[in-house]
C-alpha positions, -999 to +999 in steps of 0.1 A: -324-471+620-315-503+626-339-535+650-312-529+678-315-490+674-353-496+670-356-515+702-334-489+719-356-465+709-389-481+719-376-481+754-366-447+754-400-441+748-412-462+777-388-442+797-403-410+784-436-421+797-426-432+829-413-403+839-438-380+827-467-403+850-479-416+821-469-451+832-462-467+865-441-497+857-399-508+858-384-500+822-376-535+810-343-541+800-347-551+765-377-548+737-386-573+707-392-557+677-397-579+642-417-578+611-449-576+617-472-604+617-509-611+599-531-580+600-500-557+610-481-533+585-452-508+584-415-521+589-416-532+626-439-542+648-434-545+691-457-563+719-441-542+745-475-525+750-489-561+761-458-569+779-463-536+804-502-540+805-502-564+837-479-543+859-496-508+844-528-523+853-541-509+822-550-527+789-526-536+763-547-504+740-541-481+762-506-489+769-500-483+737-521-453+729-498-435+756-463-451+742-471-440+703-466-403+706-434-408+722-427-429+693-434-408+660-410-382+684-385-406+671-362-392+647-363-421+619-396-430+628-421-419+599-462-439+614-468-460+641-501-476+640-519-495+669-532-529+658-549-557+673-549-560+712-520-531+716-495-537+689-472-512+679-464-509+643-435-486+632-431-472+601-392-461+595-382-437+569-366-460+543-332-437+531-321-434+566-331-472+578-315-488+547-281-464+548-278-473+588-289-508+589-258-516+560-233-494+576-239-511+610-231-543+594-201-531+578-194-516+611-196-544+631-190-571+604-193-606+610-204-600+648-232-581+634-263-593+657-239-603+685-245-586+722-223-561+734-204-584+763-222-612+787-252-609+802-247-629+834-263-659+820-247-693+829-263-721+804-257-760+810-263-780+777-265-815+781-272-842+757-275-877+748-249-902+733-261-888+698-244-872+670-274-852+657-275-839+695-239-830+700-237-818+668-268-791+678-259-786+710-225-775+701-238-749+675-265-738+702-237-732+728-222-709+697-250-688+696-258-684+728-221-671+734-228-646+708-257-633+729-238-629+759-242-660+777-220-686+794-224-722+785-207-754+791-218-781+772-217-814+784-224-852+766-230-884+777-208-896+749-188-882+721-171-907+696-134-890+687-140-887+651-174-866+656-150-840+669-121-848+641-149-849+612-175-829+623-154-799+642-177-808+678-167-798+711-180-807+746-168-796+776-171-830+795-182-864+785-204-889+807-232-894+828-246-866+845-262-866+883-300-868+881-306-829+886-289-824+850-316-836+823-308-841+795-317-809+775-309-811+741-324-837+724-337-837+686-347-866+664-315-888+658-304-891+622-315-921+602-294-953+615-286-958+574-275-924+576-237-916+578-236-875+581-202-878+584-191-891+547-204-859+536-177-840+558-176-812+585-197-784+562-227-801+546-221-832+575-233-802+602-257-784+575-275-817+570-279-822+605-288-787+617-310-773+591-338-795+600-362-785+631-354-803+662-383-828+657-376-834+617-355-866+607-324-852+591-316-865+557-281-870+551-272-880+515-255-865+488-279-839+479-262-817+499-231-820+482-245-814+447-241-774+435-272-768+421-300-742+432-320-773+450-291-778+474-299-755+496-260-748+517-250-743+481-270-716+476-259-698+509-225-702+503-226-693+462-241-661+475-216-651+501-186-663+474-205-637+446-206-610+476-171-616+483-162-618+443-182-579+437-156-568+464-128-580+445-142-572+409-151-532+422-114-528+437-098-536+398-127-516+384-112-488+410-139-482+435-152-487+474-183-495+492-206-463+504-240-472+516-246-436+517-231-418+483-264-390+490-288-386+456-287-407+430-288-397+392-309-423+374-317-423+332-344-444+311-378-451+302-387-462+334-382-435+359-414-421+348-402-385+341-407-367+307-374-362+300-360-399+310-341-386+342-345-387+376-328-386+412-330-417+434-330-402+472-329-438+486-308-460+461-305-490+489-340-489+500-350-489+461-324-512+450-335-547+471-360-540+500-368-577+505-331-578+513-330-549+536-354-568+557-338-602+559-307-585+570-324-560+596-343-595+611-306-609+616-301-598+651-335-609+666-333-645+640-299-650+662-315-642+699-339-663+689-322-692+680-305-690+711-330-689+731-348-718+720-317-738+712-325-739+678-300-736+647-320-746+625-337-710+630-303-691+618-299-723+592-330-714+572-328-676+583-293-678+561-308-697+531-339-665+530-307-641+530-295-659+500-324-662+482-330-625+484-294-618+475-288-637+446-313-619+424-294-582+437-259-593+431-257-588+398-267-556+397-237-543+419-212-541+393-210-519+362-222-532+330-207-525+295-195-494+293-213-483+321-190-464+345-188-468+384-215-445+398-229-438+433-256-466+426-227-486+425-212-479+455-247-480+478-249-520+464-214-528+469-223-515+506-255-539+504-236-570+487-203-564+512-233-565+539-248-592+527-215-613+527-207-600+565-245-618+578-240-650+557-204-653+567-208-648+603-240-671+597-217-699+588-195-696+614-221-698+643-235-730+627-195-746+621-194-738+585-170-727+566-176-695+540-155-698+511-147-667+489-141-687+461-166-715+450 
């Protein structure tokens, strides 16, 4: 089960207890769920229990109590567990969570995490004579396209060679009538600093992947390819997901996140006879992984939301970081032969270069294959 099929699933379940009487209130259209936080567990957690309570008129505990056996009906859905003031945390049975969660990305590909069509919202950005700020609120206009919404952006400058070097575009340049603030506005980049000498892909990286309210540095560090470097190590990733792609097809075989049990041999499965069966090879293979990826969707609503790139900048660089440790476990080894294992991480790394590739793009970045 994947967050979107998740959330889908947790209104269902409001919708269930509406029309039973359990619950007096309008079925909202849409339901966060995300890790949980301090002093939750499971895989998800959802505050749609709080959300309802004021309209229920009942408290956020017994909102939930009502919504949770509606939940474990859930196929997918192993525990939910009532935390805090009403929080719901779910518990997903990990074979069937990992095996969706990567074929929906495969599925859907680079437009993983993007909404189904618009959503009727029309979004004006406008910004200061500013690099920094075009160059954000053109990547926030990106993202909130890919949620559905509508979005002109407009500047009160734009120097030709930010759009030349930099890849920016505005939909109109100049002074806007006093009922248009100003609304994207982040601390400018250092006068000393020249963003553009470090061209359009670590120019934009340097000057997105700070918060809004950090000073962006913008020197060669982000040119260098070295772990530090921070774009490098997004980018290395998605070129050594791209490269086990390549590497599988001469070795003669494909991507299946779900190739059913898995034969496993060695000391450490813990049997007596130095075999085993892996029922979840995905979920066993890189869970830390699993989770960055399943967070994609809500990092990118999120981002747009709060204008804020630099939310989906540092969401790509945790991808990375729990990629780069899996990927070279995908391919054979030695004389090893291409096994089902194999083909559930080629699913996973193919996956993995689908989020940090459609990552890029949203932020004006190019993904190379090769690096």
């Amino acid at each position: 089960m994947t967050p979107v099929e998740l959330s889908r699933t947790v209104l269902h379940a409001v919708r269930r207890a509406v029309d039973a009487g359990e619950l007096s209130v309008a079925v909202p259209t849409r339901a966060v769920v995300a890790p949980p936080g301090p002093g939750g567990c499971g895989d998800y957690a959802t505050s749609i229990a709080l959300q309802l309570a004021r309209p229920a008129g009942q408290p956020p505990l017994k909102v939930a109590e009502v919504l949770r056996p509606h939940l474990l009906g859930a196929d997918g859905i192993t525990d939910v567990v009532l935390t805090g003031p009403g929080f719901l945390n779910i518990s997903l049975d990990r074979a069937a969570s990992g095996v969706g969660l990567v074929g929906e990305i495969l599925r859907r590909g680079e437009w993983y995490g993007y909404a189904d069509g618009p959503d009727g919202r029309v979004v004006q950005l406008h910004c200061p004579y500013d690099l920094r700020a075009v160059v954000v609120a053109d990547a926030a206009a990106r993202l909130l396209r890919s949620q559905g919404a509508l979005v002109r952006v407009t500047a009160e400058g734009v120097e030709p060679a930010w759009t030349s070097v930099l890849g920016v575009t505005v939909d109109a340049v100049g002074r806007a009538p006093a009922e248009l603030p100003v609304n994207v506005r982040p601390v400018p980049a250092p006068e000393s600093a020249d963003p553009m000498s470090l061209g359009r892909d670590a120019g934009r990286w340097a000057l997105l992947h700070p918060a809004p309210h950090d000073r962006p540095r913008a020197d060669d560090q982000h040119l260098v390819q070295r772990e530090s470097n921070p774009l490098f190590r997004v980018r290395y990733a998605h070129a050594r997901a791209r490269a086990a792609t390549r590497n599988a097809a001469d070795l003669g075989f494909t991507a299946d996140p779900d190739p059913g049990p898995v034969p496993v041999t060695g000391s450490d499965t813990g049997t007596p006879n130095g075999t085993a069966t892996v029922t979840a090879p995905l979920a066993d293979a890189a869970p830390q992984l699993l989770v960055a990826l399943a967070d994609h969707p809500r990092v990118l609503a999120a981002a747009a939301d709060h204008r804020a790139p630099d939310r989906l900048a540092r969401h790509l660089v945790t991808v990375a970081d729990a990629a780069l440790p899996f990927l070279p476990t995908v391919l054979p080894r030695g004389g090893e032969k291409p096994s089902a294992a194999h083909r559930a991480r080629l699913a996973l790394a193919e996956a993995v270069g689908a989020v940090l590739a459609g990552g890029l793009d949203l932020l004006g970045i190019d993904a190379p294959d090769h690096l």
